[in-house]
Structure formats: C-alpha cells, structure tokens
C-alpha positions as CSV (number, residue, x, y, z in Angstrom):
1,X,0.0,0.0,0.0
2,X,3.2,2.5,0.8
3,X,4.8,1.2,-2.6
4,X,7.4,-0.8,-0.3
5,X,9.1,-3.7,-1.2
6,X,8.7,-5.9,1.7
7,X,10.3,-9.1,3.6
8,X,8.3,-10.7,6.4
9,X,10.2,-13.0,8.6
10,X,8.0,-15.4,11.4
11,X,11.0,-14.4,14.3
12,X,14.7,-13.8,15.0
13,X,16.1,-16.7,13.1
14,X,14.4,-16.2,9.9
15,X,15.2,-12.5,10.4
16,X,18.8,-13.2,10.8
17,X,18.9,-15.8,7.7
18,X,17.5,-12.8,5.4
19,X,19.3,-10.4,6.8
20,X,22.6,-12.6,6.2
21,X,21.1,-13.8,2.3
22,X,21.1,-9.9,1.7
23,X,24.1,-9.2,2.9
24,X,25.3,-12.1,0.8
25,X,24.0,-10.5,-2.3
26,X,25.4,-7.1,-1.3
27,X,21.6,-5.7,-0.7
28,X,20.6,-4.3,2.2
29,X,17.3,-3.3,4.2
30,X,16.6,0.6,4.0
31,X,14.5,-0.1,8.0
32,X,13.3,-3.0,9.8
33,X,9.9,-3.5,12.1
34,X,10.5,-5.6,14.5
35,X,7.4,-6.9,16.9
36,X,8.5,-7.0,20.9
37,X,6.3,-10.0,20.8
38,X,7.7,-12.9,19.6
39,X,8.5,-16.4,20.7
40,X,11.2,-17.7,21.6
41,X,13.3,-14.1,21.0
42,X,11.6,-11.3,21.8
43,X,12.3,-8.2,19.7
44,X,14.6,-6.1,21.8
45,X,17.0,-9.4,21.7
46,X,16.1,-9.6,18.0
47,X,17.8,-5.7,17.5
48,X,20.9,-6.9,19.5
49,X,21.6,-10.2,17.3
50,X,20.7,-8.5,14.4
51,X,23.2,-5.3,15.4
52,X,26.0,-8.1,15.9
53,X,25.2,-9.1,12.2
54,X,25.3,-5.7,10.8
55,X,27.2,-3.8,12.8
56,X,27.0,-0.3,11.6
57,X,25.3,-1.3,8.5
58,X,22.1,-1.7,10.7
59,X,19.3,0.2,9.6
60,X,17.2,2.1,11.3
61,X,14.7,-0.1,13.7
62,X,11.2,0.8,14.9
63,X,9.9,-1.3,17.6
64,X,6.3,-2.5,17.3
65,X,4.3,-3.0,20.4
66,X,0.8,-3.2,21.5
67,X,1.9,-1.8,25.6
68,X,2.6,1.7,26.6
69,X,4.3,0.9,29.3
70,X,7.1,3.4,31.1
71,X,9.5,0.5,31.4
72,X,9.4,-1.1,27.9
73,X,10.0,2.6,26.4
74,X,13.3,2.9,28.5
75,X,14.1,-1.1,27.3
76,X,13.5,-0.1,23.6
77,X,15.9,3.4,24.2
78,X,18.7,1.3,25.7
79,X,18.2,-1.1,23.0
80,X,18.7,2.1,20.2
81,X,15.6,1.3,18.4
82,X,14.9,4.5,16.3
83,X,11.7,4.7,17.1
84,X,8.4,2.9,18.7
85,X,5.2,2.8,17.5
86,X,2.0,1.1,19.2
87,X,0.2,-0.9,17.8
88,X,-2.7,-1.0,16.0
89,X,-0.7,0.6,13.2
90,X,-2.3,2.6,10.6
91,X,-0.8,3.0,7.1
92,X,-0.7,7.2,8.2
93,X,0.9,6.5,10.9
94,X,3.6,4.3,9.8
95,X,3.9,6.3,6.8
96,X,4.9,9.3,8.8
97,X,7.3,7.1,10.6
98,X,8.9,5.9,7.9
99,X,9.6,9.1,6.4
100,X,10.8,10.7,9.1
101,X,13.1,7.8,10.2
102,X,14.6,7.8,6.3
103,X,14.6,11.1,5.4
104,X,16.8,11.6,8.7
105,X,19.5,8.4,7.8
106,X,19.5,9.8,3.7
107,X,22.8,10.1,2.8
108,X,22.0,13.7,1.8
109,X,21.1,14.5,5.3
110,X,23.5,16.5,7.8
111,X,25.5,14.1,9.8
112,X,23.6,15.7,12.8
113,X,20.1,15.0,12.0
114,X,20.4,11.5,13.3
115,X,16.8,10.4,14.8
116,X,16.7,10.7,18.4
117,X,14.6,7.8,19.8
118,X,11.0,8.7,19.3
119,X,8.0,8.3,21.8
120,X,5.7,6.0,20.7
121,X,3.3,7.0,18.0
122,X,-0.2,6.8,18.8
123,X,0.7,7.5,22.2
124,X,2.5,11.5,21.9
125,X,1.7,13.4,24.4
126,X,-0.8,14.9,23.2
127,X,-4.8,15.3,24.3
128,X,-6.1,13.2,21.3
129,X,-8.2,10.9,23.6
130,X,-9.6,13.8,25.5
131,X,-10.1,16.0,22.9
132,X,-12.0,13.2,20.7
133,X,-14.3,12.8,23.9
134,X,-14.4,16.6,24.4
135,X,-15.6,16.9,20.1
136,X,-17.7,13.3,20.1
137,X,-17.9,11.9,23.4
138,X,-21.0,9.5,23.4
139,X,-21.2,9.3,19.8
140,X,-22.0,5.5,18.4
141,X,-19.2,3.8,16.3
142,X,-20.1,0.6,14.4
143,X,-16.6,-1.3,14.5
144,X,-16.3,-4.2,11.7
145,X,-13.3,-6.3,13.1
146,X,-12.9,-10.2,12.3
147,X,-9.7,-10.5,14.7
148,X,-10.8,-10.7,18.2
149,X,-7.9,-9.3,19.5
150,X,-7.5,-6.0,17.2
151,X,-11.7,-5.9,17.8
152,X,-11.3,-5.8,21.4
153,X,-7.9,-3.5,21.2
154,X,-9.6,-1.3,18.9
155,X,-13.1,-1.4,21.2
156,X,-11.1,-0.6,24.5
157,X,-9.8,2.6,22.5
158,X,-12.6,3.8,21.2
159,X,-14.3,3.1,24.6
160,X,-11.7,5.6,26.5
161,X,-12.0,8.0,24.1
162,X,-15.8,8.3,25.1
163,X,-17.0,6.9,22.5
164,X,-20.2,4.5,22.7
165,X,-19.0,1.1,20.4
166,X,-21.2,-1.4,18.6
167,X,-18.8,-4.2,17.6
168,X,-19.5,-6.8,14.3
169,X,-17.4,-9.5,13.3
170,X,-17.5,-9.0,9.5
C-alpha cells in the first residue's frame, strides 16, 4: 500500500537468515519493524543479534508493540531502536514514521540529524483521547473487526476515548 518492497520473517532466526542472504547478495534493508512480541526471541533481543550481524550497517529499527508501558520505552531506548510505534498501526501512521526515520539516515542529510529515539506514535503526548471525547464523546461507532484481538484493542480505545461502540465480526 506505501509502494514498499517488503520481507516478512516469522522471528529472529528467519530475520537473521534474510538479513545474512542480503548481505550475501550485497543488498541491504533501508528499516526493519521488529514486533516485541515474539517467541522464543523477543524483539529487543532480535535488535541486539541483528546489530552483531550488521554492525554499523544496521538500519534504522522501529519497535512495534501493542503496551505503553514506562519500562518497555526505556528497554527499547537502551536497545537504540529508532523509534516505537503502538500498535494497531495505521498506514498514516507508519507512513509518517517511515519518512521521518529515512529522510533523517539519507545520505543527503546532515550528519547531525540523526533520529533521536522517538515516543511511541499513537501515544505523543498529546490530548487526542480527551479531545476526541471533548468533540464526540458519546457518539456511536459501528466497528467491523474479524480479529478478536485487534476488535477488542480497537473497542477498549474507542471506549476511553468516550465513544459508545457497537462491535461486528464482518
């Protein structure tokens, strides 16, 4: 949909076999998204492997995550991701993200521009939530979800943005 060419690996050693096959046939990945989630490597150990593969040729790394949690933030800064974003994702969202995390590491772009770890996105600092409720609070939503997890992620939300939410499955 972003008119990326894409490689999707199931975890950290399909990850690292790609990234070595690349490297192999002297191509390399512009950014990686790796999910905190995984099993049996979780994605802040994925970063570190991958970094002992690449080195400095690591690109940058956006950690995905479905928590907002204080503690993991601090985990994903120590581990130099480039940036976090929370999931659900939307294409905007990660669009934005994208672009400002390669436009910054462009070979065009002063040496000081480096990315500074970013909060995550869907969760700035910002009164989105509050002003949502303050514009539509108690406004009905119809949400069409078939995942039961991004329905009930989406429904929790919507629901602490004020909004009143009527849930189908297709």
């Amino acid at each position: 949909q972003l008119g990326l060419s894409v490689d999707v690996a199931d975890g950290c050693d399909e990850a690292l076999q790609r990234v070595q096959a690349e490297l192999a046939a002297r191509r390399a990945y512009d950014v990686m998204l790796i999910d905190l989630r995984m099993e049996p490597v979780d994605g802040v150990e994925t970063l570190a492997r991958l970094r002992a593969v690449l080195g400095a040729g690591l690109p940058p790394s956006i950690l995905i995550t479905a928590f907002d949690d204080p503690d993991l933030l601090q985990r994903a800064r120590l581990a130099r991701f480039d940036a976090t974003m929370l999931k659900p994702l939307t294409s905007a969202a990660l669009h934005t993200q994208l672009v400002a995390l390669l436009q910054a590491t462009s070979p065009s772009a002063p040496a000081s521009s480096a990315p500074a770890p970013s909060a995550p996105a869907g969760a700035a600092p910002s009164n989105s939530a509050a002003l949502l409720n303050a514009r539509h609070g108690g406004q009905r939503v119809l949400l069409a979800e078939d995942n039961p997890v991004n329905r009930e992620v989406a429904q929790d939300l919507l629901e602490m943005a004020g909004l009143t939410v009527e849930t189908a499955w297709d």
